[in-house]
MARSE-309591 format. One record per residue (C-alpha): residue in three letters; x, y negated, z; residue number from 1. Coordinates in Angstrom, 2 decimals, decimal comma, always signed. Each point is the difference from the previous one (the first is absolute). Layout:
BEGIN
+------+---------+---------+---------+------+
: fiti :       x :       y :       z : nuba :
+------+---------+---------+---------+------+
:  ALA :       X :       Y :       Z :  NUM :
...
+------+---------+---------+---------+------+
This chain:
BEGIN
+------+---------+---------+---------+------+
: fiti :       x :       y :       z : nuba :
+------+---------+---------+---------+------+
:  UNK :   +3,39 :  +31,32 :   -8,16 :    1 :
:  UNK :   -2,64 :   -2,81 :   +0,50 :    2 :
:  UNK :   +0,92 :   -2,86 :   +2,53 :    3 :
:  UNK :   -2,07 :   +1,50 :   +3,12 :    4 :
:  UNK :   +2,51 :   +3,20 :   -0,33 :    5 :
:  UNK :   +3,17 :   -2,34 :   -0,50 :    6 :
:  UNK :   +2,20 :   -0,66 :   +3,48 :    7 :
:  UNK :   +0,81 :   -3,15 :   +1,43 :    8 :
:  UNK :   +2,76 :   -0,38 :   +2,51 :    9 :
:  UNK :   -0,30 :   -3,19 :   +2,17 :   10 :
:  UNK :   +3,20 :   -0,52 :   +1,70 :   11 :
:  UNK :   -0,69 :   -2,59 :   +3,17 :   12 :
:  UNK :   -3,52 :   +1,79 :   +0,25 :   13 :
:  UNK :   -0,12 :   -0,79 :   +3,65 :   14 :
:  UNK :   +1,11 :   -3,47 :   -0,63 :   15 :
:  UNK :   -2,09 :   -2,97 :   -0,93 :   16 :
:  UNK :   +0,22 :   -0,08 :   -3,79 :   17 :
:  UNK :   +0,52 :   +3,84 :   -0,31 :   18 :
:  UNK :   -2,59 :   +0,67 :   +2,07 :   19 :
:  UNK :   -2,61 :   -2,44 :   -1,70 :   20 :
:  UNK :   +1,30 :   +1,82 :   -2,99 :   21 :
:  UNK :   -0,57 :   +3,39 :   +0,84 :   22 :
:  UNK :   -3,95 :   -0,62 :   +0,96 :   23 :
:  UNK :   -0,90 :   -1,77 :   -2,94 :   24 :
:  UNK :   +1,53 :   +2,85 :   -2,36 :   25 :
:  UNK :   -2,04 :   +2,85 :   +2,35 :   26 :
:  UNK :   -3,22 :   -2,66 :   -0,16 :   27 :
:  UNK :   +0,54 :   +0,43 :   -3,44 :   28 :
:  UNK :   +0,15 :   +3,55 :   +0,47 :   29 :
:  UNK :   +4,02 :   +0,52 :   -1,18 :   30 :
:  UNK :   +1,95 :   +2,82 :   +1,69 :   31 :
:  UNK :   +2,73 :   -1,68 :   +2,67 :   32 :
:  UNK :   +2,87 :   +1,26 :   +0,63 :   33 :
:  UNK :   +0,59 :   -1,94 :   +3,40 :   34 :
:  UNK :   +4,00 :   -0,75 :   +0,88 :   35 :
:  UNK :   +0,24 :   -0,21 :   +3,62 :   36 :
:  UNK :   +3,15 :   +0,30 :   +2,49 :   37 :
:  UNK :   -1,74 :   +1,13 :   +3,07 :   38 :
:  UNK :   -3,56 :   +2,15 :   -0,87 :   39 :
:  UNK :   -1,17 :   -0,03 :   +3,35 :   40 :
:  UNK :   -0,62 :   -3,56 :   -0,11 :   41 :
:  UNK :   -3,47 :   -1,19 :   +0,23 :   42 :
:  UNK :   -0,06 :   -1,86 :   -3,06 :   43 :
:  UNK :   +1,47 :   +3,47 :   -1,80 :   44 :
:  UNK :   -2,87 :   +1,43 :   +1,67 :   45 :
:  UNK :   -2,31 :   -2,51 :   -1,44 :   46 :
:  UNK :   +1,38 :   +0,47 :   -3,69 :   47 :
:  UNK :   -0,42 :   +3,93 :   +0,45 :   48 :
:  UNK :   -3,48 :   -0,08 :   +1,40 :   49 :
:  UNK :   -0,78 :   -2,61 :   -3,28 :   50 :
:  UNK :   +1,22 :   +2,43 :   -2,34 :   51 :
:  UNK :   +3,67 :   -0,04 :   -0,77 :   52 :
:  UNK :   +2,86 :   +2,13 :   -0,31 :   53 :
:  UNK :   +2,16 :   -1,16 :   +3,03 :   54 :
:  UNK :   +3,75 :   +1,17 :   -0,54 :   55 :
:  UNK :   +2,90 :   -1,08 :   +2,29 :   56 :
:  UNK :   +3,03 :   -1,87 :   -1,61 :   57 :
:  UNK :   +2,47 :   -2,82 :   +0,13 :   58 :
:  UNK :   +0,62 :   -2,04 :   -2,41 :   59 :
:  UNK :   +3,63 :   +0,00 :   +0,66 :   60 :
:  UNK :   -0,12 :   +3,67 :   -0,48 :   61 :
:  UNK :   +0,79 :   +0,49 :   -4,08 :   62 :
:  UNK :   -0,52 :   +4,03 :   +0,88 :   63 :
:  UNK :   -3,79 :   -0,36 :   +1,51 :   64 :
:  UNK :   -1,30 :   -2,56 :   -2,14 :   65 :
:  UNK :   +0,97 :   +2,22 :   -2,71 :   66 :
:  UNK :   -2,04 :   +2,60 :   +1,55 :   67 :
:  UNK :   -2,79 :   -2,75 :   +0,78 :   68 :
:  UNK :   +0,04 :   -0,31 :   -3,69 :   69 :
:  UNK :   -0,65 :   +3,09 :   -1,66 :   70 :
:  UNK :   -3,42 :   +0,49 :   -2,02 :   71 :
:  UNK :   -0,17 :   -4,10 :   +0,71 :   72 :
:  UNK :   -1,46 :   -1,83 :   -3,32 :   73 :
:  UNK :   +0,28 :   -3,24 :   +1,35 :   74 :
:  UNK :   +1,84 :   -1,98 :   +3,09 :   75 :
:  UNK :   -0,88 :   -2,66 :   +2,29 :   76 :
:  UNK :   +3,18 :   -1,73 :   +1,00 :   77 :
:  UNK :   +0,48 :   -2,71 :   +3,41 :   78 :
:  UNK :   +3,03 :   -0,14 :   +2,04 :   79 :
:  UNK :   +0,45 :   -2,72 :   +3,21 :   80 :
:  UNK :   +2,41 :   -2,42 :   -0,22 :   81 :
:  UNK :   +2,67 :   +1,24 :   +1,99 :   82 :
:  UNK :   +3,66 :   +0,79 :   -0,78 :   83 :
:  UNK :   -0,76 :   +2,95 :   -1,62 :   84 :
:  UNK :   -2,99 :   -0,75 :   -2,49 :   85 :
:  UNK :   +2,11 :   -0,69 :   -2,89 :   86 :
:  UNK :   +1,57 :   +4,15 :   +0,10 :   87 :
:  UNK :   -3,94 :   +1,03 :   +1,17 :   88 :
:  UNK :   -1,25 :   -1,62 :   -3,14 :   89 :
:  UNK :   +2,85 :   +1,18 :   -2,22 :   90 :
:  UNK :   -0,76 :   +3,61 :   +1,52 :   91 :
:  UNK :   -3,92 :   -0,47 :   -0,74 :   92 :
:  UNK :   +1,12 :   -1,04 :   -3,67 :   93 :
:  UNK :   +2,59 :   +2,71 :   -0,52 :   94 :
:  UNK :   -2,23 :   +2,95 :   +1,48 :   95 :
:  UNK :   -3,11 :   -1,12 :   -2,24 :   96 :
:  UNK :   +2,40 :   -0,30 :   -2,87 :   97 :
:  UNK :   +1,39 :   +3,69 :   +0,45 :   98 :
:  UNK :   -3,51 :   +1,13 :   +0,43 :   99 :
:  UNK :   -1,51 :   -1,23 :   -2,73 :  100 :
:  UNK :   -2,42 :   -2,13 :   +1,75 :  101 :
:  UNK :   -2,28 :   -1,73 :   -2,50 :  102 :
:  UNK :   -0,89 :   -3,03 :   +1,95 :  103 :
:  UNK :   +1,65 :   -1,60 :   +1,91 :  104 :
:  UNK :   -1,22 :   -3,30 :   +1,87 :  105 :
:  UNK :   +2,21 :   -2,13 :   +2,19 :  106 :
:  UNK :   -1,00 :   -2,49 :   +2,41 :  107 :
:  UNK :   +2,52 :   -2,59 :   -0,11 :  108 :
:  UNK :   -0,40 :   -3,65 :   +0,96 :  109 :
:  UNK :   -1,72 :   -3,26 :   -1,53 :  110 :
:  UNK :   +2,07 :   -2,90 :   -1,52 :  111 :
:  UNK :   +2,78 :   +3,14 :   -0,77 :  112 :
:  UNK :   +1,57 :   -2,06 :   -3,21 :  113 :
:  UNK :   -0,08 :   -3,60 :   +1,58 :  114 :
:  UNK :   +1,62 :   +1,46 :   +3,78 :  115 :
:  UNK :   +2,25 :   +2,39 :   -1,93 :  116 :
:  UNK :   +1,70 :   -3,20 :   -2,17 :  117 :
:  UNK :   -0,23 :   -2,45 :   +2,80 :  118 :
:  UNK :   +1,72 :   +2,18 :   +2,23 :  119 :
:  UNK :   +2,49 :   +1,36 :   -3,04 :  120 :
:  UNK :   +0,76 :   -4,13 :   -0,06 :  121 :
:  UNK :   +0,88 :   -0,15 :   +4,03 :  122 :
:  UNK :   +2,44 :   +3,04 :   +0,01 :  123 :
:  UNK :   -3,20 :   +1,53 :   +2,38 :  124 :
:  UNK :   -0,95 :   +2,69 :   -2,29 :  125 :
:  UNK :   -0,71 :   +2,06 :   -2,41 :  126 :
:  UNK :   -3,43 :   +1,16 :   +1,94 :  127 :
:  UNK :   -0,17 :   +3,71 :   +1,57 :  128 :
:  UNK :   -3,58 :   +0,29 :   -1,55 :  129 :
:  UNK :   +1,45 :   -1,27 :   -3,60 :  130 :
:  UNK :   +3,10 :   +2,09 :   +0,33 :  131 :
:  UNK :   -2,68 :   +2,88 :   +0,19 :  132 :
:  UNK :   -2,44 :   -1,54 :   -2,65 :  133 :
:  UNK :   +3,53 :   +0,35 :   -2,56 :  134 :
:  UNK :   +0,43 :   +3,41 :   +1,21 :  135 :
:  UNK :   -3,41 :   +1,43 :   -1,19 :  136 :
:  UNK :   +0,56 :   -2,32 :   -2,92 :  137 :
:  UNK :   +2,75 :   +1,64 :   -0,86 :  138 :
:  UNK :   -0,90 :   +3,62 :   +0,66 :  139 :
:  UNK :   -2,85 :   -1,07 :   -2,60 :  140 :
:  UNK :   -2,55 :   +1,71 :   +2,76 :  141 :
:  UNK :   -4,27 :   -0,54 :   -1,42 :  142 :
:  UNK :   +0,25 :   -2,36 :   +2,56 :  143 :
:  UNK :   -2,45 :   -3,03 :   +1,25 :  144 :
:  UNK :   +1,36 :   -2,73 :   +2,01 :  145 :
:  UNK :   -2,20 :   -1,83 :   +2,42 :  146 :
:  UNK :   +0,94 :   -3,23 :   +1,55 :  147 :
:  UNK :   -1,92 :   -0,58 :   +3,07 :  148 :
:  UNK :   -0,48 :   -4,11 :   +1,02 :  149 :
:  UNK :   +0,21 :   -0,48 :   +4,04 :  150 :
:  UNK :   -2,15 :   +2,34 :   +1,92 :  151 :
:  UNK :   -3,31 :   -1,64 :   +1,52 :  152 :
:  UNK :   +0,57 :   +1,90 :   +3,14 :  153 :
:  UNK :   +3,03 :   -1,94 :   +0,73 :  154 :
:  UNK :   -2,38 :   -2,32 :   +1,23 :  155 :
:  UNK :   -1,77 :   +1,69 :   +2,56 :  156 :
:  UNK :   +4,07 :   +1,20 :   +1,35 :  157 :
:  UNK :   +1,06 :   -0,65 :   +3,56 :  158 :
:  UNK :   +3,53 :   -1,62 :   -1,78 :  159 :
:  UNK :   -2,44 :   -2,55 :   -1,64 :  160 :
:  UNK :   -1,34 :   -1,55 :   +3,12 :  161 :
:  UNK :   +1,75 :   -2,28 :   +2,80 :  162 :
:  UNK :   -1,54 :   -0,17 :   +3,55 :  163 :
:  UNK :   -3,37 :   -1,15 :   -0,24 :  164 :
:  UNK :   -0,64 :   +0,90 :   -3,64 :  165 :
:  UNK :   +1,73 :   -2,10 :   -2,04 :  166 :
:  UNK :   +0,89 :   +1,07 :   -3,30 :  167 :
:  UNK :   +3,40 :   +0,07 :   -1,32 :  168 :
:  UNK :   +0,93 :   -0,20 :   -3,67 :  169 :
:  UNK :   +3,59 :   -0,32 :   -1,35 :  170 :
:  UNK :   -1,45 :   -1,99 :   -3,03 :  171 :
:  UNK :   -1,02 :   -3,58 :   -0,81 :  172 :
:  UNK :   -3,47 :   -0,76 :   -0,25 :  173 :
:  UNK :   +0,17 :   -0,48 :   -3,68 :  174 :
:  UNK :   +1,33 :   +3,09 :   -0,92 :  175 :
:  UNK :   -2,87 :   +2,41 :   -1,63 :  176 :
:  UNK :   +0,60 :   +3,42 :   +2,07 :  177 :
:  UNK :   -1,51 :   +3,31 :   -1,66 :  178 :
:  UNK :   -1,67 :   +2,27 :   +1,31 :  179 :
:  UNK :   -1,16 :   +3,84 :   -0,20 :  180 :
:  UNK :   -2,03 :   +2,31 :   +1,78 :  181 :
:  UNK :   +1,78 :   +3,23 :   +1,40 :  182 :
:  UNK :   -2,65 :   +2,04 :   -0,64 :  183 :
:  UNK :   -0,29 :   -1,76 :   -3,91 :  184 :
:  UNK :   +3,75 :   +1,21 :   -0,23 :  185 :
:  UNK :   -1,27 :   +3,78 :   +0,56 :  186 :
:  UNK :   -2,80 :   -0,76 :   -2,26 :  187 :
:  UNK :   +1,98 :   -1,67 :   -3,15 :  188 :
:  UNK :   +2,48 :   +2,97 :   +0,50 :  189 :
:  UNK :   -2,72 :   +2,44 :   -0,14 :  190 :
:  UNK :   -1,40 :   -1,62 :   -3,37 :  191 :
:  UNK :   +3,43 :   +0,13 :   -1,17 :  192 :
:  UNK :   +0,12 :   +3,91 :   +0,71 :  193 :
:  UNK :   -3,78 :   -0,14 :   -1,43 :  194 :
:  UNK :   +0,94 :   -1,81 :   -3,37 :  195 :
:  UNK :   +3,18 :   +0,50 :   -1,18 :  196 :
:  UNK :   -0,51 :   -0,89 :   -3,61 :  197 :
:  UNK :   -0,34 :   -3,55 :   +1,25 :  198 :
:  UNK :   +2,43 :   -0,61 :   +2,85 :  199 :
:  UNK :   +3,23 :   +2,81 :   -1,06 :  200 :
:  UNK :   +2,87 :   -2,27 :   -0,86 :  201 :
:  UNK :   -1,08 :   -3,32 :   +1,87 :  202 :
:  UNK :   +0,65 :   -2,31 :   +3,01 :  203 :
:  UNK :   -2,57 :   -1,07 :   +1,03 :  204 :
:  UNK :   +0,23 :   -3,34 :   +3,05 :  205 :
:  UNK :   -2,97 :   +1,06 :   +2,02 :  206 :
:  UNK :   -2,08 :   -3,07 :   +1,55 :  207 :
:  UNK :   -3,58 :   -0,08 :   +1,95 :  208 :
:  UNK :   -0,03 :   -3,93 :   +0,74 :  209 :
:  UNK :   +2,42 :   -3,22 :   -0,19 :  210 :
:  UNK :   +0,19 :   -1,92 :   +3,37 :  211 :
:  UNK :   +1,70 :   -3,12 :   +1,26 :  212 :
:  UNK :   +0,84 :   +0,51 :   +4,35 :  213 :
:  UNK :   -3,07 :   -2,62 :   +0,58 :  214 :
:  UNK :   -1,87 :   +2,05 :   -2,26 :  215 :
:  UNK :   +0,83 :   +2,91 :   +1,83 :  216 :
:  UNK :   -0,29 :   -1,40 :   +3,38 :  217 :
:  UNK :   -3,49 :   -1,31 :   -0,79 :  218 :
:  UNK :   -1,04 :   +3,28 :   -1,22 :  219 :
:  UNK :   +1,32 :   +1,99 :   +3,60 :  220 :
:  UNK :   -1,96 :   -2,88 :   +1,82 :  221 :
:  UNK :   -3,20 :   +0,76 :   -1,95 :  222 :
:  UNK :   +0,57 :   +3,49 :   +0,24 :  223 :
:  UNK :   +0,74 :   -0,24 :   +3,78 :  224 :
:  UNK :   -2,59 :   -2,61 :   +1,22 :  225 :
:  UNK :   +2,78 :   -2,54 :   +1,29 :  226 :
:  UNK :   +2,22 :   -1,77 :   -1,00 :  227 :
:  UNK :   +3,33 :   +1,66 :   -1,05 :  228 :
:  UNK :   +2,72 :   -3,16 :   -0,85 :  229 :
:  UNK :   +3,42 :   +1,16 :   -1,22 :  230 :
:  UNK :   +3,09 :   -1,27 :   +0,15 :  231 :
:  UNK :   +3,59 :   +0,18 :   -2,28 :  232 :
:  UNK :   +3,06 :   +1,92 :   +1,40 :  233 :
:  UNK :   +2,98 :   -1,73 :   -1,33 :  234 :
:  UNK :   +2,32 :   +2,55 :   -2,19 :  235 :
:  UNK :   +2,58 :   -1,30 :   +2,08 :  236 :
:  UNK :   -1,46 :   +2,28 :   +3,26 :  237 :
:  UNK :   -0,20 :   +2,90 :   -2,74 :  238 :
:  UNK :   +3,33 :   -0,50 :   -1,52 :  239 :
:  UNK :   +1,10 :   +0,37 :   +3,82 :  240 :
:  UNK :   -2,05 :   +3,11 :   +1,29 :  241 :
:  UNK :   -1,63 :   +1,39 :   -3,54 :  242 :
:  UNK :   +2,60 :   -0,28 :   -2,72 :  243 :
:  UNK :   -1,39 :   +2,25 :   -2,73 :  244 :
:  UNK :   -3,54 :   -1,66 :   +1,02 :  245 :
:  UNK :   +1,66 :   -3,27 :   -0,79 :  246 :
:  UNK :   +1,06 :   +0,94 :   -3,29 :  247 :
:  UNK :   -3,57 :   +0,83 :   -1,11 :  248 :
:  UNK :   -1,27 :   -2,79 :   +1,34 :  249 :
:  UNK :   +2,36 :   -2,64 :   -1,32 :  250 :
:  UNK :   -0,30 :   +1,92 :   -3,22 :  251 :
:  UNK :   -3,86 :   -0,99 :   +0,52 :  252 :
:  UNK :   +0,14 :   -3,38 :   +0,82 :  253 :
:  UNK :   +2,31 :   -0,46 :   -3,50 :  254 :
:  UNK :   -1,60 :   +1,34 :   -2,29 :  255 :
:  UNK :   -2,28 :   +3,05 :   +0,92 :  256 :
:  UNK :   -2,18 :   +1,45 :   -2,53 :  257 :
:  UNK :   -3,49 :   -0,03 :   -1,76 :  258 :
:  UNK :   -2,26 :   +2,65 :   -0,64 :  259 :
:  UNK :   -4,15 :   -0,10 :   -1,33 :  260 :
:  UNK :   -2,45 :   +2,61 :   +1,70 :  261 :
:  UNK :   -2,59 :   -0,02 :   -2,48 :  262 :
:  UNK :   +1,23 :   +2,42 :   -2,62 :  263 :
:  UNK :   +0,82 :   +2,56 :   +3,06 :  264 :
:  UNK :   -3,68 :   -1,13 :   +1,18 :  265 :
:  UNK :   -1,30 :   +1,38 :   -3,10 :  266 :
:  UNK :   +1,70 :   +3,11 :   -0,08 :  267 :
:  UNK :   -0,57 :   +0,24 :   +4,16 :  268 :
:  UNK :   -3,22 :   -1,70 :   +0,20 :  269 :
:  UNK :   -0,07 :   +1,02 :   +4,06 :  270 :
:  UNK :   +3,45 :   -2,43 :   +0,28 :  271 :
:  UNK :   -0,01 :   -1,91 :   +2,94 :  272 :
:  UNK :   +0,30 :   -3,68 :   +1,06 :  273 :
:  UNK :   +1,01 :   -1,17 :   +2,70 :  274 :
:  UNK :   -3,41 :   -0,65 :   +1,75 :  275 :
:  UNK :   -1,28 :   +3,05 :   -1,17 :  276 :
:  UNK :   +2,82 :   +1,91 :   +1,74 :  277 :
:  UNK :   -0,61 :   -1,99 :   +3,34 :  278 :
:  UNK :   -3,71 :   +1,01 :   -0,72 :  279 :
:  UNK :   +0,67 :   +3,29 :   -0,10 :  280 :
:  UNK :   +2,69 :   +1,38 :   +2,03 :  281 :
:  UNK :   +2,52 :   -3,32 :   +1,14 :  282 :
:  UNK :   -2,35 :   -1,81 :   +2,13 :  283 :
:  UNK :   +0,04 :   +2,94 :   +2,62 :  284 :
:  UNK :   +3,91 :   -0,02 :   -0,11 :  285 :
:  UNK :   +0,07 :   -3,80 :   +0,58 :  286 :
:  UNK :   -2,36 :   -0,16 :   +2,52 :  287 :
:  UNK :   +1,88 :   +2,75 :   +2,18 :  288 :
:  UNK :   +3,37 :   -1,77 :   -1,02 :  289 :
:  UNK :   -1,82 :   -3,47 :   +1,75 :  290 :
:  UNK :   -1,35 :   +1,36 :   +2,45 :  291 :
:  UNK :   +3,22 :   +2,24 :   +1,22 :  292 :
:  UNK :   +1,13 :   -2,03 :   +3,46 :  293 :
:  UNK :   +2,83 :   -2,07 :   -1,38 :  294 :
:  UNK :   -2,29 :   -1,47 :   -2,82 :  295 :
:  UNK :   -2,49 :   -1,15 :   +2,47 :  296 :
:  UNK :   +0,05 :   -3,50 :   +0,48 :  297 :
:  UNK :   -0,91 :   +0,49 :   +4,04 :  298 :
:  UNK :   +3,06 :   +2,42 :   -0,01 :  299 :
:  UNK :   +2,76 :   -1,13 :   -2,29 :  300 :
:  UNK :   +1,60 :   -2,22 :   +1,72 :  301 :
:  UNK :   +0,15 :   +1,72 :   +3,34 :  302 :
+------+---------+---------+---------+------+
């Protein structure tokens, strides 16, 4: 059976990352088998009118991914962090194992090994997205592991802005922040899938650009034709209303993590930088996220 014929499941093909994943591999003309909980959804819709197999399924449901699974060569895995992603992503791992999936590729989280041991060291972990990483490990699934940096459209989030939009970061300004792309995540998975003589058997830490806050700030005013200044939250507020946000965060302002683009540039010459993502697609989120009424500067205060 030659690639075009093989079946990819994206689980979270509605989602962000799944969803950026499941167009690039029917771009690239791979079948999709699209995961969905509710198929009457318009982004179901979308994904069925593109081309892929939509199927119905939850991914705390051993029985139906199972099902979801059958005939499946290789498995596009993304839970939420919520209370239950460590059992979803131990389900994923354990159906794809059962079925024989030859690929698998999970999207876990950048930094994994320098969070996992600084938490380890605090009594705060171990992570729920290492906890899963060991799992496939040890089921000795084909597997890939990608490590995504900090999303880019964090940035253009209503949670990011203060009344009259400020930015808020919970980092110093020193600290080098990395960055990726959503959509590059759905690409790098889908040239994963594409190449797996290259990328079966490795983590990979996934990074479009390196940013300091005033770097990013200066880039959002650019971007947005005003100024955009931004402004520290103290962990202390986070350790109050945020705790697991905290952790991260203090985590980052420690010691954090390094990654270089250029060899994932080469691979994935269509990566993105930062100002080429604002180029493309993030300056029309950040201009509707400044110009929504409590980010005017007429209106904020009032």
């Amino acid at each position: 059976m030659n690639a075009h014929e093989q079946i990819i499941l994206v689980t979270g093909s509605t989602g962000n990352q799944g969803g950026a994943t499941a167009r690039h591999l029917l771009s690239a003309g791979r079948r999709v088998r699209a995961l969905v909980r509710d198929e009457t959804t318009p982004a179901a819709a979308a994904l069925a009118a593109a081309g892929a197999e939509v199927v119905r399924g939850d991914l705390d449901d051993r029985a139906g991914l199972d099902a979801a699974m059958r005939g499946v060569h290789g498995v596009y895995s993304v839970q939420a962090a919520n209370d239950n992603e460590v059992a979803q992503g131990m389900n994923v791992a354990d159906a794809a194992k059962a079925a024989g999936v030859r690929h698998l590729v999970y999207s876990s989280v950048g930094g994994m090994q320098s969070q996992n041991r600084f938490y380890v060291e605090r009594g705060w972990g171990p992570i729920d997205k290492w906890r899963i990483e060991r799992h496939i490990h040890d089921l000795r699934l084909p597997a890939t592991i990608l490590r995504p940096a900090g999303f880019m459209e964090d940035f253009t989030s209503p949670a990011r802005f203060l009344p009259g939009g400020t930015l808020t970061v919970p980092w110093h300004d020193d600290l080098v922040m990395q960055l990726i792309a959503v959509d590059d995540i759905g690409a790098l998975a889908a040239l994963a899938f594409a190449e797996p003589d290259v990328y079966l058997g490795r983590s990979m830490e996934i990074t479009g650009d390196r940013l300091t806050a005033p770097q990013i700030a200066a880039a959002l005013s650019t971007a947005a034709g005003r100024p955009v200044p931004h402004v520290q939250v103290p962990l202390e507020v986070l350790w109050e209303h945020h705790p697991e946000t905290a952790k991260v965060f203090t985590w980052a302002n420690a010691t954090y993590y390094d990654s270089d683009p250029r060899p994932l540039r080469e691979a994935h010459p269509g990566l993105m930088d930062f100002g080429t993502w604002l180029e493309r697609s993030g300056r029309t989120r950040l201009t509707a996220q400044l110009d929504a009424p409590r980010n005017r500067p007429d209106t904020a205060e009032h």
